[in-house]
N, C-alpha and C positions, 0 to 999 in steps of 0.2 A: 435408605434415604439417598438422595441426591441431590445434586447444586440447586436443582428448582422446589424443593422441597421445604416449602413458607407457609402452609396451612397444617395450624395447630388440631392435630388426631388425638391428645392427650398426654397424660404429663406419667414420668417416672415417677414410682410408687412410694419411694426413696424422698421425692422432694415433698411429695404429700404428705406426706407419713411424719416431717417434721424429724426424721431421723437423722437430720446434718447434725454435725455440730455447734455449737457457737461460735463468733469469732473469738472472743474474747478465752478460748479456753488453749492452751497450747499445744492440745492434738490436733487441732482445726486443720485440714487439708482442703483444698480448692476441690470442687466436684469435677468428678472424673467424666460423668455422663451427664449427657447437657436433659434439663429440667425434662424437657420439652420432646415431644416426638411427632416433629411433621411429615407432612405428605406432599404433592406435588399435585394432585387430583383426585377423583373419588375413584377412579379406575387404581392409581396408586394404593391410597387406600384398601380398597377391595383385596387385592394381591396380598397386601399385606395380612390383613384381619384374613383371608382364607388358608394362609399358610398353616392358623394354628386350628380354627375352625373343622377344616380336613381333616385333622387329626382328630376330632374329636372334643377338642378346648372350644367350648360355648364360652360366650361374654357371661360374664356371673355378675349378681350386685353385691356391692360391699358400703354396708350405711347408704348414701344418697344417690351411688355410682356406678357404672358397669368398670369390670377389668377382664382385661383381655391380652393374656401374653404378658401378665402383671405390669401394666400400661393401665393406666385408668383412664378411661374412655370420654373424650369432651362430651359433656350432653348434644354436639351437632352428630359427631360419628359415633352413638352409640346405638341410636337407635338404627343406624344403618348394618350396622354389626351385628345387632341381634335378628335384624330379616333377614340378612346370608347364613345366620345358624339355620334359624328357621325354615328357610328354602331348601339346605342342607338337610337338615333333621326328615322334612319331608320327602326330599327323593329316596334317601336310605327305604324309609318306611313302604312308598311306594315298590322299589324291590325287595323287601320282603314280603310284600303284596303279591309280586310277580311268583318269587320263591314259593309262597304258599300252596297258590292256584295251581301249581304246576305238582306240586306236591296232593294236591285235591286237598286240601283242610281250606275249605268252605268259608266255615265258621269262623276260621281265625283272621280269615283275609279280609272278611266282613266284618269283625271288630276292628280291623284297624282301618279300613274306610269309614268306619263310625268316629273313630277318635280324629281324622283329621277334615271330621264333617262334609265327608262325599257322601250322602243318604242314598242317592240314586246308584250308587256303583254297588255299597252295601247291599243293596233290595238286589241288584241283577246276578250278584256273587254269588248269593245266597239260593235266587230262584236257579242258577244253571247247576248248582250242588245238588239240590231237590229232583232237578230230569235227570242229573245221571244217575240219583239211586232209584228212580220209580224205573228208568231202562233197564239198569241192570236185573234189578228185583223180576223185572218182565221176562230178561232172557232168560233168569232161573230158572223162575217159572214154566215157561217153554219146554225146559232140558229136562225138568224135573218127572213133568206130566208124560213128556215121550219114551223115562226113563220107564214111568208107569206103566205105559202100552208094552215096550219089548218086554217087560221081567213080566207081564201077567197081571199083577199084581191088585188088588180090589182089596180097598179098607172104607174105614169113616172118619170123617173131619167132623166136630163136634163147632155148633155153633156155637159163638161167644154168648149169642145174644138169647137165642132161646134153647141151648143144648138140641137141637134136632140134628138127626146124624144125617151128613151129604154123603153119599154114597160116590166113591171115587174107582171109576176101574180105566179099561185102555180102553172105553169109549167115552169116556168124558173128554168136553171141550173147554179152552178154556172161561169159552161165554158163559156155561153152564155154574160156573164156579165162582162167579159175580155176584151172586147174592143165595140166598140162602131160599132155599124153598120150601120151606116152613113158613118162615114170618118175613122174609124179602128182606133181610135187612142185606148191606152190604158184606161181603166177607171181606178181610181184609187181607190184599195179597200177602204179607209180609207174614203174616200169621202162620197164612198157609202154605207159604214156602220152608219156613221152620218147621213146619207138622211134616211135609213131605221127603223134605231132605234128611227127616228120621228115619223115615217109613222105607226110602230107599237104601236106607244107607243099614236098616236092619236086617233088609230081606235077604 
């Protein structure tokens, strides 16, 4: 606080609390700390309430009231206290958004763009999560098929959909291996880069 510090931020917990004593009882001592806990501005303010905020201490309700810094908070500066949590709470979140992405867990980055209702960042998370497993699944597939050409190597890939066996040697393409030529249905790469990376890794 300081000498221009006249606008009431909240009162010690002590005075609320009704925990003085009376006058009339012979312990009675004058209060040590004054009732009251002003500011000077809302910039003063702010300063203040982010001292403990930073650290972690959110405004809390207790019965009718925020406390903060066990300071119970006037209804004018309390609701400004709980939007600097809030703002707070949110950048954290945002970098472990950052932390995630970079870490590739997709999913996790996009639930917590879900909880602080970015729907659009969630959808975009999620869809650049999605191309980097269909790429990489691609370049498996790539390495796996050429693995097949230098070792020799000729088996069957059993369709899911109608057991017809796709015949695989080191002239297949990988266009060839888009759909099943029995019943056309799609094959699904992921399937058949699991069947292959056996097949290579037996021979």
């Amino acid at each position: 606080m300081c000498e221009n510090c006249q606008m009431v931020a909240g009162y010690a917990s002590a005075h609320l609390s009704g925990a003085a004593r009376s006058s009339e009882s012979p312990l009675a001592r004058p209060p040590i700390v004054s009732p009251y806990h002003t500011v000077c501005s809302w910039e003063c303010f702010d300063r203040w309430a982010w001292t403990f905020i930073s650290r972690g201490h959110a405004p809390v309700v207790m019965g009718q009231q925020y406390v903060l810094g066990r300071i119970r908070l006037h209804p004018g500066t309390a609701g400004r206290a709980v939007a600097i949590a809030e703002d707070f709470r949110r950048t954290q979140k945002l970098a472990q958004v950052r932390n995630l992405i970079e870490a590739e867990d997709h999913e996790s980055a996009a639930g917590i763009y879900q909880e602080l209702g970015m729907w659009k960042e969630a959808g975009e998370v999620r869809r650049n999560g999605r191309r980097q497993i269909v790429t990489q699944v691609h370049v498996n597939m790539n390495d796996l098929v050429d693995q097949v050409r230098k070792a020799g190597i000729a088996t069957d890939y059993a369709c899911l959909a109608c057991g017809g066996h796709i015949r695989i040697t080191g002239e297949t393409t990988l266009a060839t291996l888009r759909n099943c030529q029995y019943c056309g249905s799609v094959v699904q790469t992921t399937d058949l880069v699991d069947f292959l990376t056996k097949v290579v890794g037996y021979q």
